[in-house]
C-alpha distance (Angstrom), angle and dihedral (degrees) to the residues before:
residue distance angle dihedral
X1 . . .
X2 4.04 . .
X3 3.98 83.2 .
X4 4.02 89.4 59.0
X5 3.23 94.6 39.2
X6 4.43 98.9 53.6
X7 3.87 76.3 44.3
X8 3.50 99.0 56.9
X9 4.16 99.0 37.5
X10 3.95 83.6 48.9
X11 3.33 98.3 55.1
X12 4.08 97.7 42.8
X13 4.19 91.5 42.9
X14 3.67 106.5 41.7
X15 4.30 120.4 49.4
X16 2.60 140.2 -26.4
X17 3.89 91.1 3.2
X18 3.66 100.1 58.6
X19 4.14 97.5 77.8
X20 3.79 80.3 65.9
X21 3.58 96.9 66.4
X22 3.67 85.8 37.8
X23 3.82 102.8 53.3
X24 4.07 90.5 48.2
X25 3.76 87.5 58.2
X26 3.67 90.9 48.8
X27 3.82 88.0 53.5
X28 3.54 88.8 47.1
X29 3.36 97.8 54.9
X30 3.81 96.0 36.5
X31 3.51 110.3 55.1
X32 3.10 99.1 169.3
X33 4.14 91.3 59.3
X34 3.62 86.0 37.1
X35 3.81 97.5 122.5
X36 4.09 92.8 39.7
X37 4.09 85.7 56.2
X38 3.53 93.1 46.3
X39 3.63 91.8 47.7
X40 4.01 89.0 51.3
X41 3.82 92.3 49.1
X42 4.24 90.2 53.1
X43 3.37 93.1 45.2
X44 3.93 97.4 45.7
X45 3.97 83.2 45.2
X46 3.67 100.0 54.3
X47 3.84 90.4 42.2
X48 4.11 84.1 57.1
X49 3.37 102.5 55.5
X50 3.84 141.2 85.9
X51 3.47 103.8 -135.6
X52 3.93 92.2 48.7
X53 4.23 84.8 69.6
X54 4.06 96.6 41.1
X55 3.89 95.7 98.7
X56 3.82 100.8 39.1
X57 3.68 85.1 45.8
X58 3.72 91.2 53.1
X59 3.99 90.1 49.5
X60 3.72 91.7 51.7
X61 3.47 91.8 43.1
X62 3.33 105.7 49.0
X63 3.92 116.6 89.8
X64 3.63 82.1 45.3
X65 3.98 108.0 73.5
X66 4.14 104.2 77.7
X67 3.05 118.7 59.3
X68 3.88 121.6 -133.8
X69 3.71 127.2 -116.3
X70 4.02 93.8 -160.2
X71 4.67 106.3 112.4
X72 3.00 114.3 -116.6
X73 3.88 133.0 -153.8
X74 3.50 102.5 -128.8
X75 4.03 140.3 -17.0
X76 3.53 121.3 -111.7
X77 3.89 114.4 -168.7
X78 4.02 120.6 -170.5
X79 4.01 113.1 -132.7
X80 3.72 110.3 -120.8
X81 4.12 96.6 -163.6
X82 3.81 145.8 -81.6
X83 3.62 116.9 -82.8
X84 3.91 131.7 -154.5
X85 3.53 118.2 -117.6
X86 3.59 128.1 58.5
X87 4.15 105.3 47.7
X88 4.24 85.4 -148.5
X89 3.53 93.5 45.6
X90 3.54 108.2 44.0
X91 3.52 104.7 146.0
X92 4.00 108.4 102.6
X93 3.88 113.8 -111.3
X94 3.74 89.8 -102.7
X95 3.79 92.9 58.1
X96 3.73 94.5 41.1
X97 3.76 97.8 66.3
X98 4.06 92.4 38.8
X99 4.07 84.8 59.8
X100 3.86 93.9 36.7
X101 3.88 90.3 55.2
X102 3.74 86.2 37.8
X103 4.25 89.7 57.3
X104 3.47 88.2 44.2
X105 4.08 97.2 55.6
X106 3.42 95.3 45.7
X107 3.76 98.8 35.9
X108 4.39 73.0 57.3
X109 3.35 103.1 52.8
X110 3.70 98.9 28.5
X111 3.76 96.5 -124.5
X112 3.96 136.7 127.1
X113 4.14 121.6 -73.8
X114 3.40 118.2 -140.5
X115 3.64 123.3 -156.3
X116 3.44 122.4 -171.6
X117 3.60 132.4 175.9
X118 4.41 133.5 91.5
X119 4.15 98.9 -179.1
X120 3.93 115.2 -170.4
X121 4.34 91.7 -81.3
X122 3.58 132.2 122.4
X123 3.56 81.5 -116.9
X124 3.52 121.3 52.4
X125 3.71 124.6 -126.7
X126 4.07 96.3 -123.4
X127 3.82 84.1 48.2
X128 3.52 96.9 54.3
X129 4.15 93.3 40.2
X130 4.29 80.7 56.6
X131 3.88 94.5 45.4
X132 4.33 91.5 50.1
X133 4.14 93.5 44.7
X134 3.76 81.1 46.0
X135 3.89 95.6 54.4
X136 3.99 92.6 35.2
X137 3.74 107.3 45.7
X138 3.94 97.4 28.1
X139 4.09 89.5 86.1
X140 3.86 86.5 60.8
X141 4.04 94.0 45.4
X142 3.74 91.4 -115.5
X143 3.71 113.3 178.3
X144 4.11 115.8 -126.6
X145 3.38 107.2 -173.2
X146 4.04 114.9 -179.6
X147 3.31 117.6 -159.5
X148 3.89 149.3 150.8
X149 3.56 113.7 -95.6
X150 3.47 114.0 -66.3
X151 3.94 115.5 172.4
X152 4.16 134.8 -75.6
X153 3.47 101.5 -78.1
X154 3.71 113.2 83.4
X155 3.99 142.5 29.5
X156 3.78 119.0 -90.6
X157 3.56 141.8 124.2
X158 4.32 127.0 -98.9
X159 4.06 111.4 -163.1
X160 3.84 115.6 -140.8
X161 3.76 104.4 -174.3
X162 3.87 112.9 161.3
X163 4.06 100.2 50.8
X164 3.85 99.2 115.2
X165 4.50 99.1 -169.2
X166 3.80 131.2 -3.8
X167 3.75 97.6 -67.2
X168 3.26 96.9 58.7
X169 3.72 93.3 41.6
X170 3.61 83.6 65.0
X171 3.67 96.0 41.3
X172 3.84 96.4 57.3
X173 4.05 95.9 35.9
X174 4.23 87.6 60.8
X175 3.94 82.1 49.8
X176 3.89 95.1 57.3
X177 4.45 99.8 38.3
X178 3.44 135.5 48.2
X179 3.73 124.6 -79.6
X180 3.91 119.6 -81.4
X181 3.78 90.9 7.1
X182 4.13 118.2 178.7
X183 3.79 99.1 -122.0
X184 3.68 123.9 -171.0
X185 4.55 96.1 -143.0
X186 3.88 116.5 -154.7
X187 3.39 117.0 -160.1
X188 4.13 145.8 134.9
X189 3.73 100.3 -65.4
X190 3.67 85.6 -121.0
X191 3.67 94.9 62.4
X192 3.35 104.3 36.5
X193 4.04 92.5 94.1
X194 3.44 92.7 56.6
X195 3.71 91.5 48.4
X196 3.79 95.7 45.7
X197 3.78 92.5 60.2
X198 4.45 90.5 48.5
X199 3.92 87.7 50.8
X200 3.79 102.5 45.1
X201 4.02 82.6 39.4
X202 4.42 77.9 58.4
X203 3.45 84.9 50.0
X204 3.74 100.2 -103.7
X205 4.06 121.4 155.6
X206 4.31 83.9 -134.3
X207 4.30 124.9 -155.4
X208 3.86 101.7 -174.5
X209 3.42 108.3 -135.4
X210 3.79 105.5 -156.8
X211 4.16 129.3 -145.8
X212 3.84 139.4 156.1
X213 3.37 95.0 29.4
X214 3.94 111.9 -161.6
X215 3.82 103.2 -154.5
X216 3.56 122.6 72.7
X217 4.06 118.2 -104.3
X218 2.68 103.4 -123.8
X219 3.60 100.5 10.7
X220 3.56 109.6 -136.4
X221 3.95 109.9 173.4
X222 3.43 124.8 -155.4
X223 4.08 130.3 -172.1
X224 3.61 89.4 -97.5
X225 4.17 85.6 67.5
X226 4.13 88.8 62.8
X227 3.76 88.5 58.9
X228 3.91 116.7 98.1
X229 4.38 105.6 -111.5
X230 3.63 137.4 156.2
X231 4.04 76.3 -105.1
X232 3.32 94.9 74.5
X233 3.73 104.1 34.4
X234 3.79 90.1 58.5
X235 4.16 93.1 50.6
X236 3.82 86.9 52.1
X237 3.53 99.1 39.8
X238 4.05 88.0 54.6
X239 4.12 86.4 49.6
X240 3.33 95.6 53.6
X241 4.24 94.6 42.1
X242 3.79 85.0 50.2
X243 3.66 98.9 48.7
X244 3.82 87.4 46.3
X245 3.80 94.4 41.7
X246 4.31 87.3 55.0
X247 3.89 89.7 48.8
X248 3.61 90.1 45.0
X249 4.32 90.6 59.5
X250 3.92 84.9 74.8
X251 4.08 90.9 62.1
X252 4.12 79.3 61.1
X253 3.67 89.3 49.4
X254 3.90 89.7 -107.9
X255 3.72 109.1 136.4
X256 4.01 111.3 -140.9
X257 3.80 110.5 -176.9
């Protein structure tokens, strides 16, 4: 009971839990906002939950849980951003498993890897994806060769350094292979929608390649899941920048539905 308790206290005193207690007091003492307060305190609530981003999680993710047997010509995976932390790891954790599944495919099928991404950092996002393959597969004596492109047929690794969001990632990667290429795309299984419809819009034949999957498989929820957390903000927060971010394609003339 003393567990459930801390659990419950901590999650209604510290963020992002603590405007609800907040709000209700404001409605309390406001009667005359009373209903506006409320309001704010169910909408802050259901936008710091799990369970609130389950289905448009499941929608995003969808398309993105088999994984095809179709060859492709090369693999293409989307940076995800430098973190802060370890100086040989740099990547952030998101990035890291998008270029370890990345290595993996094309270490597989014996193709080219693609990574493109340059962010708005001192260090550059295709920098810091060659600095944390350096420091994890080193141990094994891995080979990394970087190169400029340099056909189908083998593994090795193609920089793309000055793509600043998805568009552009798919702008600059149609610069640097063939036309109507079959690319195998790595991304947050979240994202990879968005970034399906920006490739084949670069002409790309696209196999999403999904990783860091934000809903639960299976997803089992608990009580815990109805409390407000930093959990639960984040999931929603990357629903709602998704759902935006597809809408947004149509201000680039990119039609998404």
């Amino acid at each position: 009971m003393i567990f459930i308790i801390s659990k419950i206290f901590t999650a209604l005193f510290l963020p992002p839990g603590i405007l609800l207690p907040i709000l209700l007091y404001l409605g309390w003492k406001n009667p005359a906002f009373k209903k506006a307060f409320l309001s704010l305190a169910l909408f802050w609530y259901l936008l710091t939950i799990t369970p609130t981003s389950l289905l448009p999680l499941k929608w995003l993710e969808k398309d993105s849980l088999t994984f095809t047997q179709n060859s492709p010509n090369a693999v293409v995976v989307l940076a995800g951003g430098v973190g802060v932390g370890h100086p040989n790891l740099p990547l952030s954790s998101d990035a890291l498993k998008r270029a370890l599944v990345g290595v993996h495919v094309a270490k597989k099928h014996n193709i080219p890897l693609f990574y493109t991404g340059g962010g708005t950092k001192q260090l550059s996002e295709s920098s810091a994806f060659i600095k944390s393959l350096e420091y994890t597969y080193l141990p094994f004596n891995a080979l990394l060769l970087v190169d400029k492109f340099n056909g189908f047929d083998h593994f090795y690794i193609v920089l793309e350094d000055k793509s600043l969001d998805t568009f552009e990632n798919g702008k600059y990667i149609a610069s640097l292979m063939p036309a109507k290429s079959t690319i195998a795309l790595v991304s947050s299984a979240y994202h990879l929608l968005r970034a399906k419809i920006i490739f084949e819009h670069f002409g790309f034949e696209v196999l999403p390649i999904p990783t860091d999957f934000k809903r639960d498989y299976p997803a089992n929820l608990t009580w815990r899941d109805w409390l407000p957390s930093l959990e639960g903000l984040k999931r929603n927060y990357i629903v709602l920048h998704e759902i935006v971010g597809i809408a947004s394609l149509i201000l680039r003339g990119i039609w998404p539905f």
